[in-house]
C-alpha positions as CSV (number, residue, x, y, z in Angstrom):
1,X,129.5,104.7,92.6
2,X,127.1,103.8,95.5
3,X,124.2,102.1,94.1
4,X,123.3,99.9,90.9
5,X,120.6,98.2,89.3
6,X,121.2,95.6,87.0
7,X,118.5,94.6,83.9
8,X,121.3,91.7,83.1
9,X,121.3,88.2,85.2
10,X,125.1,87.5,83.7
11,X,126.2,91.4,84.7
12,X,124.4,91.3,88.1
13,X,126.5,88.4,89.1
14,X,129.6,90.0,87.3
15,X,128.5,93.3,89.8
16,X,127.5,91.1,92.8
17,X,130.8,89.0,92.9
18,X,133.1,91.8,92.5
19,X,131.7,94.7,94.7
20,X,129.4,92.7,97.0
21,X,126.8,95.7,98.4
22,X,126.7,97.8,95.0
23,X,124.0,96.7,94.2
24,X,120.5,97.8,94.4
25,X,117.8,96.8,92.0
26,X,117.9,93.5,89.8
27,X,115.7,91.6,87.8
28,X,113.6,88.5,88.8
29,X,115.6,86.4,86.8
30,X,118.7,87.4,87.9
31,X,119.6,84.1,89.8
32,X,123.3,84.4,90.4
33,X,124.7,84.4,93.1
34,X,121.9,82.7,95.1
35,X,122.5,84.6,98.2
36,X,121.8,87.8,96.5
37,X,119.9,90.4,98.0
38,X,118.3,93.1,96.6
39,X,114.6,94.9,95.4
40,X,113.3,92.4,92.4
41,X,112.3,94.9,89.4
42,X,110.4,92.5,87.3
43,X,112.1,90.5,84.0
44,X,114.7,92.0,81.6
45,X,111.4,92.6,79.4
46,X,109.2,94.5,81.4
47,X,111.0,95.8,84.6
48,X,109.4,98.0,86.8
49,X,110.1,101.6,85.6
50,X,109.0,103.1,88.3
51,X,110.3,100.9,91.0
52,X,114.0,101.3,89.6
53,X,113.6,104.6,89.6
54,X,112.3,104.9,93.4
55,X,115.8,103.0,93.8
56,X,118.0,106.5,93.1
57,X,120.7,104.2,91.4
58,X,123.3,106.0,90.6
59,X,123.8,103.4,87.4
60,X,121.7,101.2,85.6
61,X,123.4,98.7,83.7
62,X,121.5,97.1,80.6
63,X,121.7,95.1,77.0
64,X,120.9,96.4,73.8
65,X,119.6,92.4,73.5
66,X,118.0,92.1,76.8
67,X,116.3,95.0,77.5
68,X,113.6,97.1,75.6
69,X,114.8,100.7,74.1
70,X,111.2,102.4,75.5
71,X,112.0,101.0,78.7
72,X,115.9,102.5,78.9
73,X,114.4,105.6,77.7
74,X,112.0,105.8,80.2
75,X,114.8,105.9,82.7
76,X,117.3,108.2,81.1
77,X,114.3,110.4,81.0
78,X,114.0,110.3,84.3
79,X,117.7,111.5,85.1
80,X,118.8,108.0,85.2
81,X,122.5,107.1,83.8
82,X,121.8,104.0,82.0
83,X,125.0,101.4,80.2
84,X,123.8,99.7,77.2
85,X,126.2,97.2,76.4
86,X,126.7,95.0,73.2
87,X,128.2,91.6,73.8
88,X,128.0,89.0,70.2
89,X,131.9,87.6,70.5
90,X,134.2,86.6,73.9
91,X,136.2,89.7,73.1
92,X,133.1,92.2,73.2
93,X,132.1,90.3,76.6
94,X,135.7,90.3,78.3
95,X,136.0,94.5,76.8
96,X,132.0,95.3,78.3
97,X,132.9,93.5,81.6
98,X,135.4,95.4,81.8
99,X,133.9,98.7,81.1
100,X,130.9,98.1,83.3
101,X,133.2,97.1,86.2
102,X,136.1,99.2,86.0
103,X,135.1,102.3,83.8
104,X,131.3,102.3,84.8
105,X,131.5,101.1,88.6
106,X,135.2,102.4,89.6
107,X,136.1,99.2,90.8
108,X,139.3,97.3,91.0
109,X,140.0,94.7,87.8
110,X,139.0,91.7,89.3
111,X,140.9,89.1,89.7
112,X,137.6,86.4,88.3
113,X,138.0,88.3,84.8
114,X,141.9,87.7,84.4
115,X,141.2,84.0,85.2
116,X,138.8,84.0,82.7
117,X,140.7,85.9,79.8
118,X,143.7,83.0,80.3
119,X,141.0,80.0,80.5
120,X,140.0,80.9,76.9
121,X,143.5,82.2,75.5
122,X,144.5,78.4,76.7
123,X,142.0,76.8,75.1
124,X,142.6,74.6,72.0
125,X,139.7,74.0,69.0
126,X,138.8,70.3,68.9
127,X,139.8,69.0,65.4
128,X,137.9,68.5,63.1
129,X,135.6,70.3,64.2
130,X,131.9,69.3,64.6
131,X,128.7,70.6,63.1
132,X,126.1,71.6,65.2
133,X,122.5,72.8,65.4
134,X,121.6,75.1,68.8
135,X,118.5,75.4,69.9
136,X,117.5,77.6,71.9
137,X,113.1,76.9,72.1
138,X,110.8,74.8,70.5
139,X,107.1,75.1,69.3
140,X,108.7,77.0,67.4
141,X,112.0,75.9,67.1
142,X,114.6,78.6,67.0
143,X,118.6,78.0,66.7
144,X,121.5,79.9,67.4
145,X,121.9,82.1,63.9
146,X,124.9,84.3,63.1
147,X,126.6,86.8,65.1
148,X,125.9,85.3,68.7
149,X,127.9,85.3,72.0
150,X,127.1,81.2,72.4
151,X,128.3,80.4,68.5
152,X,131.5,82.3,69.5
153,X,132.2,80.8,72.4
154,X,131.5,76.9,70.6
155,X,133.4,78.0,68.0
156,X,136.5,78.3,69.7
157,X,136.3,74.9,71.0
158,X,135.7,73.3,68.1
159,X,131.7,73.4,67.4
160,X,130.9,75.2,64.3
161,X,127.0,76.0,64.0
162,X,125.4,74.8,61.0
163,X,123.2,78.4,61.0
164,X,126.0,80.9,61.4
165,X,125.6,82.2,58.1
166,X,121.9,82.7,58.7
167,X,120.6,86.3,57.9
168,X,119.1,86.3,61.8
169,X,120.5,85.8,64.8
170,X,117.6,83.6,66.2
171,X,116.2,82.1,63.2
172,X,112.8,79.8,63.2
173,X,113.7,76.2,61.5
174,X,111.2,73.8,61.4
175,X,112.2,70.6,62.7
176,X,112.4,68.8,59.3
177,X,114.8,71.5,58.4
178,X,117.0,71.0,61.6
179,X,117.4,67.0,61.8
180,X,118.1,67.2,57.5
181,X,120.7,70.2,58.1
182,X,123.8,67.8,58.0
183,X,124.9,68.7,61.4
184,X,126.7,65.5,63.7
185,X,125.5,67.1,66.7
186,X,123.0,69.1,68.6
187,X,123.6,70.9,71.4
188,X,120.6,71.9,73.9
189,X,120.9,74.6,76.7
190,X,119.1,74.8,79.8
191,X,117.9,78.4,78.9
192,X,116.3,80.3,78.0
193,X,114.1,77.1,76.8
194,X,115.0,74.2,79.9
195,X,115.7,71.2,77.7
196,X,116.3,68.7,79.4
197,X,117.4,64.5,78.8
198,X,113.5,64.1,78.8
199,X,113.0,66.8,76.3
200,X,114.8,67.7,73.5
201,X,116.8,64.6,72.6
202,X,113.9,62.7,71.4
203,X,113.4,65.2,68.2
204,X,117.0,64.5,66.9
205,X,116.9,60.8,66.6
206,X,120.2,59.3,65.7
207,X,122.2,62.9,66.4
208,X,124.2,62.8,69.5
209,X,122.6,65.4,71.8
210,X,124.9,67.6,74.1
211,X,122.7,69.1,77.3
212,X,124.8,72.1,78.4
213,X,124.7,74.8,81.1
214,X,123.1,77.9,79.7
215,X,124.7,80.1,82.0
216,X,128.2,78.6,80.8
217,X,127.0,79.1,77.5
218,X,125.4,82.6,76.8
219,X,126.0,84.7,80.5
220,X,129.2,87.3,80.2
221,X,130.7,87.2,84.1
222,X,132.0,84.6,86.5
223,X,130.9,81.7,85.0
224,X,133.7,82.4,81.8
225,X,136.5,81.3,84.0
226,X,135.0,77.8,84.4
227,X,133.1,78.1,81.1
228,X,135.5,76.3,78.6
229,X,136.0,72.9,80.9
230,X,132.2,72.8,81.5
231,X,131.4,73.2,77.8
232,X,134.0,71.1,76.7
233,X,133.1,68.4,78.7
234,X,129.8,68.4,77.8
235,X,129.9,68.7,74.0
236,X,132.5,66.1,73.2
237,X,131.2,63.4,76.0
238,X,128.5,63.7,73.2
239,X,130.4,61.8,70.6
């Protein structure tokens, strides 16, 4: 494996910190690391077909989430070999890393992944846990619903999301719906929506509001091994 575009911020950095040079082709918002390097193929939405294809990867990695199915098929039908991985729990993430990396690229383990399989296996659920709404954009809002990589991972220290049993993933909730949900807490990523102390907050009067790291919270690579102290720390200096 010689060359690899990547339609996945959290797997470009997975790619870029493990086999620096591999890399090819990724998207505009593929941010991580910042010194990367490479030909910018448009979003995860509507990357350049024909650009990635001028690129001759000998991979492309994607997300059945992410990515559009007419765009992947455009590139297989080109003669393009093109991943697809699935990632709604921390043991899909850890298993797709680890196909991507090892099975897909031919590269060693790395050593970032095993530190970030023992981070998690260490970490201990905050008791009782606490009831939180996620969201994730406003005008409309839309939460974290059921079967999500973020609910997993708050899960497991000790945040269960009020709209887990939801019949969608993303649901819309109008606000009324959100502050009266019973939750005790509300937890606000920077992405893919940048709340902020300035903006978000203010619609939850009365709820403690936790402003986390989006990467830390929804991205599959690197940023596990650190993921559970950032989190952590930011959720429960909420109470």
């Amino acid at each position: 494996m010689e060359r690899v575009v990547s339609l996945v911020p959290s797997l470009t950095e997975a790619v870029a910190e493990s086999a620096p040079g591999l890399l090819v082709g990724a998207t505009d918002w593929c941010s991580h690391p910042a010194s990367l390097e490479v030909t910018r193929v448009r979003g995860t939405k509507n990357p350049d077909v024909e650009k990635i294809i001028a690129l001759a990867p000998d991979l492309v990695i994607a997300n059945e989430e992410e990515n559009r199915e007419p765009d992947l098929a455009a590139l297989r039908e080109a003669g393009l070999d093109v991943l697809v991985t699935e990632v709604r729990t921390l043991e899909q993430g850890f298993a797709e890393l680890h196909r991507v990396l090892v099975d897909a690229c031919g590269l060693a383990r790395p050593a970032w992944l095993d530190a970030a399989e023992a981070a998690w296996a260490a970490v201990v659920p905050a008791r009782p846990p606490r009831r939180a709404v996620v969201p994730i954009w406003r005008r409309p809002w839309m939460v974290l619903g059921r079967d999500t990589f973020a609910g997993d991972l708050l899960a497991r220290l000790g945040v269960v999301n009020v709209y887990e049993g939801s019949d969608e993933r993303y649901p819309k909730i109008p606000l009324e719906a959100l502050t009266a949900s019973g939750a005790d807490l509300v937890v606000l990523p920077d992405e893919p929506y940048a709340f902020t102390a300035d903006d978000g907050p203010e619609a939850f009067p009365g709820l403690p509001a936790a402003l986390v790291s989006g990467r830390h919270l929804t991205w599959y690579g690197p940023s596990l091994a650190e993921a559970p102290a950032v989190l952590g720390a930011a959720v429960f200096r909420s109470t």
